[in-house]
N, C-alpha and C positions, 0 to 999 in steps of 0.2 A: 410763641408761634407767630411765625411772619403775616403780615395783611394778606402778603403778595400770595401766599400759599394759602390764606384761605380766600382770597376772591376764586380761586379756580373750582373752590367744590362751587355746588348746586348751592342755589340761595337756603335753603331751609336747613343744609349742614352748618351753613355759614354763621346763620342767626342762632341755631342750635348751640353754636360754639362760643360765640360772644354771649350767650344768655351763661352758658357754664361756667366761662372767664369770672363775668360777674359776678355770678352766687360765689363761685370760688374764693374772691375777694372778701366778699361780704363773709362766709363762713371763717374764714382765717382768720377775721380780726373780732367775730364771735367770740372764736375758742380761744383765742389769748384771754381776753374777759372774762371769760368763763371759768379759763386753768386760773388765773390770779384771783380770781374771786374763790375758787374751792383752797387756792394754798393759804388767802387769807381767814376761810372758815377753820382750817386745822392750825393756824398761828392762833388765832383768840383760842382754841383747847387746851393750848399750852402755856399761854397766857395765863387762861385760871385756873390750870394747876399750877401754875408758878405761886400764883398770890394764895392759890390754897395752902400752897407747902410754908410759904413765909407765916402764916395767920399760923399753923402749928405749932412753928419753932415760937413765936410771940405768946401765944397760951401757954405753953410749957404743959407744963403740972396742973392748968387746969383744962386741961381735954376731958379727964374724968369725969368736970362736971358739965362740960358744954358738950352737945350730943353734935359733930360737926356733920352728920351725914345729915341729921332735920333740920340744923339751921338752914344749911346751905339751899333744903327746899321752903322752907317758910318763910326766911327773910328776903333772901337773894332771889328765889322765885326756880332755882333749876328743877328737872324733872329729877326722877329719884335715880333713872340712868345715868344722867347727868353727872350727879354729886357721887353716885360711887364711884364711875369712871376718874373723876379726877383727883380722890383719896387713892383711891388704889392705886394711880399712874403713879402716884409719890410714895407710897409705902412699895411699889415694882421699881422705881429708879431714881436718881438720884447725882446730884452735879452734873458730872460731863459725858456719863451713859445717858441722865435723861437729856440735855443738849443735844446728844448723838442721835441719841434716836428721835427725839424731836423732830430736828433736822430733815431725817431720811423719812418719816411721813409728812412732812411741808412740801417736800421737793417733790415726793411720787404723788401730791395732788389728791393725799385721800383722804376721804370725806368722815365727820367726826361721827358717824353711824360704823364705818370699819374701825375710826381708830378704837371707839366701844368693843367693836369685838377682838381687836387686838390685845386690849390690856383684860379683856375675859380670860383666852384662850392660858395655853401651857406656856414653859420657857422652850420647847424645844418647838412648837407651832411660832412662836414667836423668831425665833429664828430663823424658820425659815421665810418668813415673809420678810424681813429683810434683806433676805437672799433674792431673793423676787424683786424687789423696789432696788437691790443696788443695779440685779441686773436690767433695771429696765422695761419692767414688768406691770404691767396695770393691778391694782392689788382695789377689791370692793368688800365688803363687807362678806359678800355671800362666799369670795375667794377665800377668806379668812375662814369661817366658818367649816367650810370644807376641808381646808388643811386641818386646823382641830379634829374634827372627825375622825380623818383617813389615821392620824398621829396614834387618837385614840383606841381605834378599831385597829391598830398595828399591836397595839400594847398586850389585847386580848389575848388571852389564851385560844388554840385553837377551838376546842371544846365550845368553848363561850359561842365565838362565830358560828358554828356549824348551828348551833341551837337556835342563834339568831333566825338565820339564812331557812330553817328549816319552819319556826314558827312564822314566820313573815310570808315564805310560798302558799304554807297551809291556811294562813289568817288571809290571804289575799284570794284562794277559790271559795272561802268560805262566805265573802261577802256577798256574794251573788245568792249564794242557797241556802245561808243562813248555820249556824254552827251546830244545828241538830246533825246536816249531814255529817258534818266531820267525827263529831261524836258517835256517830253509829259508827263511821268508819274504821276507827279508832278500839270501839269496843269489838268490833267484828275481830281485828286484826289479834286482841287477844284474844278469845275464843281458839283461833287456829293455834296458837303460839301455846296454849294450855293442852289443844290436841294432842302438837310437835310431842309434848314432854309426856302425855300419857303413853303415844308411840314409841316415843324411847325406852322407855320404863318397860314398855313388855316387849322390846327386841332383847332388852342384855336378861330377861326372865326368861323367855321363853326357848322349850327344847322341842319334843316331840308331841306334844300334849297339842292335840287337834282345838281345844276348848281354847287354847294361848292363841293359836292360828288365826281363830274365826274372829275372839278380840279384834285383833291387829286388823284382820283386813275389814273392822266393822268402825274401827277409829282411821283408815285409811279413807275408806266413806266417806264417814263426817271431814274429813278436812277436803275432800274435793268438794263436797257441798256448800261447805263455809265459805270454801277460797270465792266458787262461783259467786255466792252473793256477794263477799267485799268485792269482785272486780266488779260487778253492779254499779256497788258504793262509788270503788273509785273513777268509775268511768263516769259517773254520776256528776261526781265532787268536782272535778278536772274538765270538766266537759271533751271527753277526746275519747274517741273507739279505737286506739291505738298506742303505743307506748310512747313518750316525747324520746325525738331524736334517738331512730335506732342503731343508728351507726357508732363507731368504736369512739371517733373523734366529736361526734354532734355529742355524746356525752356530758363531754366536758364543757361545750361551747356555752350553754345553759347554766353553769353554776353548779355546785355539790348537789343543790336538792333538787335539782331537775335529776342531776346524774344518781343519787340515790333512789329518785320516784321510779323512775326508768329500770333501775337494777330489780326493785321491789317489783313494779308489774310484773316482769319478768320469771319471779319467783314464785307470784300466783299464780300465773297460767300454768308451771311446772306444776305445783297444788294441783291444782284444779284437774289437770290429763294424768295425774295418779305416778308422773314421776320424781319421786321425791330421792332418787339417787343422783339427779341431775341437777340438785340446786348448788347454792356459789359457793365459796371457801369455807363458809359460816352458814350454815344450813339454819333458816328462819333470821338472818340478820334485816332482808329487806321487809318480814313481817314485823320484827319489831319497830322496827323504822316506822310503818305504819302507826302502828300502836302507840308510838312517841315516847318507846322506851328508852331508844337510842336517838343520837342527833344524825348519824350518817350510816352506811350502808356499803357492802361489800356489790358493786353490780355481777352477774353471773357470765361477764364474759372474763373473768380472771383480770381485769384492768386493774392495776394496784395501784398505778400512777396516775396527776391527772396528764392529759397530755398537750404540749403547748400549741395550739392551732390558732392563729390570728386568721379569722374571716377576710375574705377576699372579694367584700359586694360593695365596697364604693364606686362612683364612676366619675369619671373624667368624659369633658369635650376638648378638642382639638380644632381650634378653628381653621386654622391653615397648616397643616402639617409636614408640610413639604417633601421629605423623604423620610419623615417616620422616625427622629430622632428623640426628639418629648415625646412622643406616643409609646413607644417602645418603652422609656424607662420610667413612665408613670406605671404602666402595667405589670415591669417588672418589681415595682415597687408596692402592685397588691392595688391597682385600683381597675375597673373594666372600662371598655369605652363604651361609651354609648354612643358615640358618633363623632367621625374622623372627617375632616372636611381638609382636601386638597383641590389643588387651582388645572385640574385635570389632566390630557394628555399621557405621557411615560410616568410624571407622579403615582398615576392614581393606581396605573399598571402595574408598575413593580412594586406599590406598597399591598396593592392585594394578592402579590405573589406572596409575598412574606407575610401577610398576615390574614389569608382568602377570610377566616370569617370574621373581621370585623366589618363593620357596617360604616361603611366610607362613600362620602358623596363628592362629588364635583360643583364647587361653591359656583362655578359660572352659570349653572346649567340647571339646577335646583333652588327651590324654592327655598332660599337662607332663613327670611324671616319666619316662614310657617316653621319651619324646620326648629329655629331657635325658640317658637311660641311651645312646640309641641316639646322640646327637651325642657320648658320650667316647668311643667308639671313633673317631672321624675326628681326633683330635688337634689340636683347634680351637687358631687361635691369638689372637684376641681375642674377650674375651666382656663384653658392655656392656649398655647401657638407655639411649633416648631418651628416657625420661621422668627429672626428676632425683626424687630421694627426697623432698624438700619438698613437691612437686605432693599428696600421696598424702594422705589423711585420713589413712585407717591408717600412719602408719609404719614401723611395727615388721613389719606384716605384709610390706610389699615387702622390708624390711631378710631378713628369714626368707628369700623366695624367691632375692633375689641370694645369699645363703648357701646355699642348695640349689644353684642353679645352678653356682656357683662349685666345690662339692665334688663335684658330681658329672660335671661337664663338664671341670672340670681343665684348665681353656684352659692356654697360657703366660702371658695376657695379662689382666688386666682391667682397666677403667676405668669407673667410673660418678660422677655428677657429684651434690654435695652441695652444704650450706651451711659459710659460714663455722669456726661454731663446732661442726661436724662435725668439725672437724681437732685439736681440743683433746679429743677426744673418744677418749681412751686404748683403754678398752671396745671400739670399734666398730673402728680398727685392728687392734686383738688376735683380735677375733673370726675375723678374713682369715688374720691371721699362723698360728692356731694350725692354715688349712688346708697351710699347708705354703707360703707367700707372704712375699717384700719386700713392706712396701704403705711407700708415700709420698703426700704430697699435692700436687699443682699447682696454683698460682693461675695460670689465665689471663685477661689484660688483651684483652677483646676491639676494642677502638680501635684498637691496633695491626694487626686485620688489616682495616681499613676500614667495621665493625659500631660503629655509631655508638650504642654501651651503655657506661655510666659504670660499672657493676655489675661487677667481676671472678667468674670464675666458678671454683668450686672443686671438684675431678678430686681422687676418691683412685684411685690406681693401683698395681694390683698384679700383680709378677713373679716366676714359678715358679722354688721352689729350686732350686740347681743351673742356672738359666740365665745364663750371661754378657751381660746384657741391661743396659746403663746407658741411660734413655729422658730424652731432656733437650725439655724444652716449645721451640718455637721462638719467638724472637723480632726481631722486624719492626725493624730501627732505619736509620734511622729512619721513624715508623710511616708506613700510608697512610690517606689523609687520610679522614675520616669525619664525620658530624653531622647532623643531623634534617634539615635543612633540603636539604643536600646529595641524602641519600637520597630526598627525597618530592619532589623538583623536580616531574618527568616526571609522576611520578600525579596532586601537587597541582592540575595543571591541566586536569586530562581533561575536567573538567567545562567549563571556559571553552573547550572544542573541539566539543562536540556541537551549538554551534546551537539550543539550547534557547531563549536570551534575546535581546534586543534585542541590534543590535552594542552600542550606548551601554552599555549592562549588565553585557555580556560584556567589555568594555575598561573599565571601572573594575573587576570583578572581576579580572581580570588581572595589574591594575598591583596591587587588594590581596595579592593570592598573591604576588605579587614583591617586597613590602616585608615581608610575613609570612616569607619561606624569606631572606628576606638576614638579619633578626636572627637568625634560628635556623639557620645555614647549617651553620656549627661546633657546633652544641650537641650535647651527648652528651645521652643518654635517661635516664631512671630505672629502676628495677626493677620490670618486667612485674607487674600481679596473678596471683595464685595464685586456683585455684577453691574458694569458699566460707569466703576470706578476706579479711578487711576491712586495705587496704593505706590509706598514705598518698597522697591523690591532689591535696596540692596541689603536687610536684615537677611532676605533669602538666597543673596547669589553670595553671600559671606560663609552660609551653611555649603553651599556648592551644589542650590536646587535652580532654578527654574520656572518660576511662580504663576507665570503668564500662562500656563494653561496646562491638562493633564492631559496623558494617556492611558490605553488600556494595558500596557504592560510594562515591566521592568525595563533600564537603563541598558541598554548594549554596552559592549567595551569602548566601542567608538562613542556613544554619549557620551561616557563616563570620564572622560578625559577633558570636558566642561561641563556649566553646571547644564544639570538635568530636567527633564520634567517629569514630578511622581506619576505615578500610576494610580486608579482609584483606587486598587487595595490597599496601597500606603495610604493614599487620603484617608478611607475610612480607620486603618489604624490608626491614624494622627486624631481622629476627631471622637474614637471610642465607639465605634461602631463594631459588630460582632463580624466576621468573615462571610459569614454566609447570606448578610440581609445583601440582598439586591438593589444596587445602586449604581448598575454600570455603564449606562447606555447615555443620560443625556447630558449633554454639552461638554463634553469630555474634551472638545479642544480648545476651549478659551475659560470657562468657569466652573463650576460646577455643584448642584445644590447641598451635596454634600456639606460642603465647605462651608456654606451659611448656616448648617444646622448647628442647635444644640447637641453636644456630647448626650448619649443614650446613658452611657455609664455613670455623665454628672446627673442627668435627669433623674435615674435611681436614686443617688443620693438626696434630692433636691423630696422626692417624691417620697422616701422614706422619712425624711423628717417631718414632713406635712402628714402623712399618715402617722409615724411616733404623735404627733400633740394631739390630733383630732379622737385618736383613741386610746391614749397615755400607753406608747409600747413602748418597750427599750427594745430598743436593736442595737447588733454591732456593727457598725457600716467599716470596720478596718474587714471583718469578715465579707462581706458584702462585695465591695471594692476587689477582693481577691478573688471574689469568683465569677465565673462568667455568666453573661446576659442570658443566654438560651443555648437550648439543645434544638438540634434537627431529628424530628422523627420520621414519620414514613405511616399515612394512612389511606383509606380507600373514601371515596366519594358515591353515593348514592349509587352511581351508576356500576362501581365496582371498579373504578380505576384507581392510581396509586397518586396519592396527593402528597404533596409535599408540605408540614405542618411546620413551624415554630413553636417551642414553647418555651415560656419564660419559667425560672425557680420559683416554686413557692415562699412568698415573703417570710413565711415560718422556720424559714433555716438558718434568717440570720435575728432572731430572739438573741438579745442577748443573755440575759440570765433567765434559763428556762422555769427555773422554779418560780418564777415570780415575772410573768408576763404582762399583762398590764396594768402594771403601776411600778414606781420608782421602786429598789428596795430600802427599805431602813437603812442600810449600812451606805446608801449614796445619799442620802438625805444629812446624816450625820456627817460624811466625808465634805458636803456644802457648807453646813453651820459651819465646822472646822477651819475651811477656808477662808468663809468669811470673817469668822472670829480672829483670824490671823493679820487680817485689813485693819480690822478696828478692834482693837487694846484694849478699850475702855470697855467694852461689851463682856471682855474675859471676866472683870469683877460678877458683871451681872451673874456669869454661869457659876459662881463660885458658890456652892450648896450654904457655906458657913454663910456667906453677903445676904443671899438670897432669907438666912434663918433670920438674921437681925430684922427686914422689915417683913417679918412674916403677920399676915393681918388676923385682927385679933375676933 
């Protein structure tokens, strides 16, 4: 960053900046130190398992009598982790597997507390944490850990899980009241379930016989009496006067044993009001549940499936949003705003045409900093800008306010879009890192999601320390199909539809639009101007457009015979915006903010992978990319007039595999190992059952 550009801010941004510079320096040559001194802690690991494995082959025959896991703590001094860790590494691998993988935990910098848990865990946890370190992945001890687990818990029988899931709910309201209540509760639940079957017993008995009748309705009794007190019990036990999540979908959002507790209440209150013809598929299933004779439960609304609903309560800030490009496709992508900030005027206007009830302020005219104090208490989870940094005269000034934003808002999450050689750009990195942030950079190729721009765009992004958040960009392979010509079919000819011209007129301009969009059907576009900069515009008069400025409607025939200037409805289709958001009005004859927006439809994508890591979803983003941003509805306003709404799809439609929503499935975990095993050769012995028998420990 130039002197000259920061003598212009205020003195205390100025100071502010050179204090960042410096830490930033001083941090960078920290963490070198630091990464070389953790790669040198995991070389001495390998180290003495090296010389452990050679002292082996040198004992030979007398291991049986030398006990090498106690020498190595009484003589050598190692902890008792220590010395099995590095028998085991040697009896786990061996030549140029343990080299390899050596290798690939020196290089990923990790600490000999993970490598311990790595040589704990299974071959196929171990696997995949190589997957992780090739691609680039911070891998700690507690990651390791949890891979094992999820590997483990995948193994299980279902049965198993549901048992778990179900003694774990029960053991967790019990700590509060202590296990007597549960125990009544439990005992109560069979009492009715013994009722159930004396009821039965005298319905297939009983004919005419008045004495069978009075039975029945004297054991119909007793179980409305029982049911009342377990719901007592359970509303006791549970602390809650009501059933968790009564809705089809809140179901499932809870886990099996909320969705079975929920089914159960359900089924007492039925007990209870004496209609016992109206319980679930399996009449008494959610009292056994209680009684913990089963692990799960039939709920009584006939739901037999779970169903796949991904929650839609994260929130995102927008600091400058310009015309609603990032905003729109973070939302499309399942996150809420909590506050949209635009530089006011026709901005603020037409974005709260399109989207009246979000809550959008005018950064000129409002209080920014209370504004940003009062959004860190909400524990925001993305925080962006629709405008990228290059748009800006000032630079340095917007750079200042995403650095406010960012330290005082403390999202988990940022993302704001730069240039190129932003990314070479050590300083501006540093400046994020020193607020306590991973930053990275993303290139995204927008062709691949059907935006018909040659131009990749460049995303630095950054994740709060301490979160287990790996955000990987998506991509389309193979891509969907894009290109000028593609894109402007439909608009290009609007004009050959009004009737304006002679038919004879209107059919040779026609056939020219159609020789015009077949050369350029497939062509990718060049890089939009920037306002009150002078760009290269013969990329654009090559295509046969007209760059220097847009209008509000399509090309007449007399344009058309040079180049042209789009229309904003081309604009907004070139940049991925939906037809119907409103963007027509400003600067329409020389620039237009459109043009410096983020793509809506890449910001979905962008937005969907950052929601996929923060809450382990798979999505299909080919699915996604195919379908459109929003519907237009039609509602009424307090007053009873007819509002014009937007809404975006629910992110739940593009689940990629619905059985199994969030978390990877086994069979893509296996398809990675695979992959990777196909990189590295030497790895295939280690999977080989018979390799793995020879040093099987004893």
């Amino acid at each position: 960053m130039s002197t000259a550009v920061d003598s212009m801010q205020p003195e205390n941004k100025s100071n502010r900046l050179v204090v960042r510079d410096e830490s930033a320096d001083a941090l960078s040559v920290a963490r070198k130190k630091l990464l070389a001194f953790r790669r040198s802690q995991a070389r001495a690991f390998f180290d003495a398992a090296a010389t452990v494995a050679e002292l082996e082959k040198e004992l030979g025959g007398l291991t049986s009598q030398v006990n090498l896991f106690r020498w190595l703590q009484r003589d050598v001094g190692f902890s008792a982790a220590e010395a099995r860790s590095c028998i085991d590494f040697n009896h786990q691998f061996a030549g140029a597997a343990a080299e390899e993988v050596g290798d690939a935990l020196v290089e990923g910098c990790v600490s000999q507390e993970a490598i311990r848990a790595f040589v704990k865990c299974d071959w196929q946890s171990k696997s995949e944490t190589l997957i992780r370190l090739r691609r680039g992945d911070r891998v700690h001890a507690v990651a390791v850990e949890r891979i094992r687990r999820e590997n483990l818990t995948r193994a299980l029988p279902h049965e198993t899980i549901v048992q778990r899931e179900r003694r774990a709910y029960f053991g967790q309201a019990a700590r509060k009241l202590g296990m007597k209540t549960k125990a009544s509760l439990e005992r109560e639940a069979n009492d009715i379930l013994e009722l159930l079957k004396q009821r039965d017993a005298l319905a297939k008995d009983s004919g005419t016989d008045s004495i069978e009748a009075a039975k029945q309705c004297d054991v119909t009794s007793a179980i409305q009496k029982k049911a009342r007190k377990t719901l007592t019990s359970l509303k006791t036990l549970f602390g809650k006067s009501t059933p968790p999540r009564p809705s089809v979908r809140g179901f499932f959002e809870g886990g099996a044993a909320e969705a079975a507790l929920a089914g159960s209440w359900h089924e007492l209150e039925r007990l209870r009001d004496g209609k016992l013809d109206e319980l679930s598929l399996v009449p008494g299933s959610g009292v056994a549940y209680l009684a913990g004779k089963i692990s799960s439960a039939v709920v009584h609304l006939g739901v037999r499936s779970p169903v796949p609903v991904v929650p839609e309560n994260m929130k995102f800030v927008d600091i400058d949003a310009g015309v609603g490009g990032m905003a729109l496709g973070l939302r499309a992508a399942g996150f809420l705003p909590a506050a949209v900030f635009t530089a006011g005027g026709r901005q603020k206007i037409d974005l709260k045409k399109n989207m009246p009830l979000w809550d959008i302020e005018d950064r000129f005219t409002v209080d920014v900093k209370g504004v940003y104090s009062r959004l860190a208490t909400q524990d925001i989870d993305v925080l962006t800008s629709g405008r990228p940094w290059h748009s800006y005269t000032n630079r340095r000034e917007y750079l200042n306010n995403a650095l406010d934003a960012v330290s005082t808002i403390n999202p988990k999450v940022f993302v704001f879009e730069g240039r190129p050689e932003d990314s070479k750009d050590q300083p501006l990195a540093a400046s994020f890192e020193e607020l306590g942030y991973d930053v990275n950079w993303h290139s995204i190729d927008l062709g691949q999601f059907g935006i018909a721009q040659s131009k990749p765009r460049e995303l630095i992004v950054g994740t709060r320390w301490g979160l287990d958040v790996d955000i990987k960009m998506p991509i389309i392979e193979p891509p969907l199909p894009s290109g000028l010509g593609r894109s402007l079919a439909r608009l290009m000819s609007e004009h050959a539809r009004n009737s304006s011209e002679d038919p004879v007129d209107r059919k040779k301009f026609r056939k020219a639009v159609g020789k015009w969009l077949g050369k350029r059907w497939n062509a990718p576009i060049p890089e939009f101007p920037l306002p009150k900069h002078n760009v290269k515009k013969s990329g654009w008069a090559a295509l046969g457009i007209d760059i220097s400025g847009f209008k509000q409607r399509p090309p007449t025939p007399e344009e058309f015979k040079k180049p042209f200037k789009l229309s904003v409805s081309m604009l907004k289709v070139l940049q991925g915006f939906p037809d119907v958001w409103e963007a027509e009005r400003e600067h329409s004859f020389r620039s237009h903010p459109v043009a410096v927006s983020f793509p809506p439809s890449a910001a979905r994508m962008v937005g969907m992978a950052i929601h996929a890591a923060m809450k382990e979803v798979d999505f299909d983003y080919r699915r996604a990319c195919e379908h459109r941003l929003v519907h237009e509805v039609t509602a009424r306003d307090i007053t009873g007039l007819p509002i014009r709404l937007l809404e975006t799809i629910p992110v739940s439609e593009f689940v990629g595999d619905r059985s199994r929503v969030f978390r990877i499935s086994a069979e893509e975990v296996e398809k990675r190992r695979q992959q990777d095993l196909d990189h590295w050769p030497e790895l295939k012995e280690v999977d080989d059952p018979e390799y793995r028998q020879s040093f099987t420990l004893v």
